[in-house]
N, C-alpha and C positions, 0 to 999 in steps of 0.2 A: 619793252626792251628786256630781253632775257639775260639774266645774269649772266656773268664769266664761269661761275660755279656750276650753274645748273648747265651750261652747254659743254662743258668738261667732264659732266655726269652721262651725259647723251653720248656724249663719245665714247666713253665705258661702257656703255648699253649697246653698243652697236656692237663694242667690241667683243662683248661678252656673246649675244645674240648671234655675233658669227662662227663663233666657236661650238653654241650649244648646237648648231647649224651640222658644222661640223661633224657632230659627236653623234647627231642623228637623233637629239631629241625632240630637237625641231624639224618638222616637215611642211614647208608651208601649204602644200597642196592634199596631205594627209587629211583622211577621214577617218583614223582609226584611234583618234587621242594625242596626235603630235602635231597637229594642223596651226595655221593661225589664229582661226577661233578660238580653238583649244586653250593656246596659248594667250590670248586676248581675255578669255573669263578665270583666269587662275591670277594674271597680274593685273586688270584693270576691272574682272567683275563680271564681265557683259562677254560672250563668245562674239555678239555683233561689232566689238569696238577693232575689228583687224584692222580697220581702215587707220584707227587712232596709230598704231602699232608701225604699220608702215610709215607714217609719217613721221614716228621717232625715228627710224632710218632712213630718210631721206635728206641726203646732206642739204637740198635746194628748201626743206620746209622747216619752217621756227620753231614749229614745235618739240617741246624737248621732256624725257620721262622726269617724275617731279620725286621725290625723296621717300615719299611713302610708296609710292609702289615700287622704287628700288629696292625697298627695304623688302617687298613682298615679294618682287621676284628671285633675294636671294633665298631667302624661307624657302620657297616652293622649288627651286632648281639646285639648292647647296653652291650657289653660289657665295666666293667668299665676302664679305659685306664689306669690310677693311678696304678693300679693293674698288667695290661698286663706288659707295658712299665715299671715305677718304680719297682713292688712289694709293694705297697701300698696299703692298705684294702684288699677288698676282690673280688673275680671277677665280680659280676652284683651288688656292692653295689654303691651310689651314692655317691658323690665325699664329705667328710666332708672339711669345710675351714678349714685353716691350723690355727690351735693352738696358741693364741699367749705366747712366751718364759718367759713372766714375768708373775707372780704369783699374779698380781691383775692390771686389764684395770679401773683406775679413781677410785671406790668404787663400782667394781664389782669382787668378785673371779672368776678363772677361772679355767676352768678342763675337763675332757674325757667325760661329756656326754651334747649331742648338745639338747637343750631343742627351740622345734620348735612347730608350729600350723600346727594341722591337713591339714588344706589347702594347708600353703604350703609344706609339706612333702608329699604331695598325688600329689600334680601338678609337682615336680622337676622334669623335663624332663632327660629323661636317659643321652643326651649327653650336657647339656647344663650347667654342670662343677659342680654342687651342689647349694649350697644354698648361696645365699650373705652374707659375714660374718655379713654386722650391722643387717642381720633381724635375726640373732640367739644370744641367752646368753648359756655360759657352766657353769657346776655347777658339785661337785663332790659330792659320797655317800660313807662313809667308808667301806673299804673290797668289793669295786667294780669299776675296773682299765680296762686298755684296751681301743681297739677302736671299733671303728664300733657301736655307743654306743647312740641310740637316743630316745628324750623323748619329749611327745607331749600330751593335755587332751581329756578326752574323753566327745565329744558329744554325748547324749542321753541315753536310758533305755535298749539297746538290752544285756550289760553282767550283767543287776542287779538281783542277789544281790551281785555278786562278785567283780563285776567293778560297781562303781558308777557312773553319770553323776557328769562330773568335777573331776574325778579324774584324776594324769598322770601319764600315764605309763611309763614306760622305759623299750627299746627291744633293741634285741641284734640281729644282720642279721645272719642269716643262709645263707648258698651256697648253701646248695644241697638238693634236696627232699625225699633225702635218712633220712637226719638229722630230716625229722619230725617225732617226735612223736604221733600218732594216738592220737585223744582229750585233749590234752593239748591246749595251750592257743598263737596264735599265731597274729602278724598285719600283714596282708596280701595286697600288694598292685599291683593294674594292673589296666590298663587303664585307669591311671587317677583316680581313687576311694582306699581310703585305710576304710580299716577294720579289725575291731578286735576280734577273734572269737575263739569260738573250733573250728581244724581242723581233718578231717578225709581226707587222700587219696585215691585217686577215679583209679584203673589201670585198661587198656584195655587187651583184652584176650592174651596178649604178658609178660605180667607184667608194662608195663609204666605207670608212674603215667601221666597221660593226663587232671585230674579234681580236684578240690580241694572243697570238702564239709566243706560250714562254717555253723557253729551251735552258734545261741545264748542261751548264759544263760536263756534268759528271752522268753523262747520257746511259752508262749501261745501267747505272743501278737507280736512275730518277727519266720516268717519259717526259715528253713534253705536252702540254694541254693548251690548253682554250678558254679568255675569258673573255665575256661580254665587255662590254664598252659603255658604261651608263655616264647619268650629269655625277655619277658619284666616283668615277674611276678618277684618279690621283697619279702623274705619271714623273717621275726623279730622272735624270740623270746623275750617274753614279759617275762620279769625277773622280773620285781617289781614293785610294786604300790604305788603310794605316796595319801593318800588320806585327804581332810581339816577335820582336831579336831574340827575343831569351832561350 
């Protein structure tokens, strides 16, 4: 009899599995390194175990992925572990520090949304646990709860007149590429650089989204460009703007 645990972990694995699907770094019929073999000798060892593989996604079979190789497949894919393991956030979101339980740190309040600098919210390495709790302050905004919930200012002229330089934004992670909506307003972050943009999705003659076109507001004096789509792209919705009266 399979635990409740471990078959609520399988569920996560599926979920996660259809996303990296998604995202194109899974292919299951691929020969060029994204296949199910592929994937099969990175999380179980054995390129022959695809068969094992499929069976974790089969809602009709018992068998379910077991803790150690959850743990292995988040190493290998930057998948967030919080997520696999717990059920905590969201699958590729980055690890937020844990909350503290009292309703004010010295003469500071505290609350759901992590108010961070562009830097280091662009540098937080996928597996290197989140952010240190002293270099972040939380702060809350009425009729907006929940998690996965980060807010940072913005450098420069590329969304004005929309987004100001020094305004902060606050976004909300999205999982899937499904979720975006064509020219809405999104922070988009990969390799180390984050950015805040219109986005339009860019799909190859399969239908995969494989490119992500960002577009600045402030179109004459910034182009717009082209970025790849890896297990490593990070995608916000930008919910709301705080910007200074003064």
């Amino acid at each position: 009899m399979i635990r409740e645990d471990r078959q609520q972990l399988n569920e996560r694995f599926v979920r996660v599995f259809d996303l990296l699907e998604e995202r194109g770094v899974i292919v299951k019929n691929d020969r060029n390194g994204k296949g199910m073999g592929d994937f099969a000798e990175k999380v179980l060892g054995n390129r022959a175990y695809g068969h094992i593989i499929r069976a974790y996604l089969n809602p009709d079979d018992k068998r379910c992925i077991d803790y150690r190789q959850a743990r292995i497949l988040c190493r290998e894919y930057g998948v967030n572990e919080s997520y696999l393991i717990d059920g905590i956030g969201t699958p590729f979101g980055f690890d937020l520090p844990p909350q503290p339980t009292e309703p004010f740190v010295g003469s500071k309040r505290t609350g759901n949304i992590v108010f961070t600098t562009v830097e280091a919210f662009a540098g937080t390495a996928v597996d290197a646990g989140g952010f240190q709790v002293e270099d972040c302050e939380y702060f809350n905004i009425p009729g907006l709860s929940g998690g996965g919930v980060v807010a940072f200012p913005i450098n420069g002229n590329s969304m004005e007149p929309i987004i100001q330089n020094g305004d902060i934004v606050i976004c909300r992670e999205i999982s899937g590429l499904s979720e975006i909506k064509d020219n809405k307003i999104y922070a988009v972050k990969n390799n180390g650089s984050l950015w805040v943009k219109f986005v339009q999705r860019l799909a190859d003659r399969k239908g995969r989204v494989t490119h992500l076109k960002l577009i600045s507001a402030n179109h004459l004096e910034h182009d717009p460009f082209e970025e790849e789509v890896t297990e490593y792209t990070r995608l916000y919705q930008v919910i709301r703007r705080i910007s200074d009266l003064h």
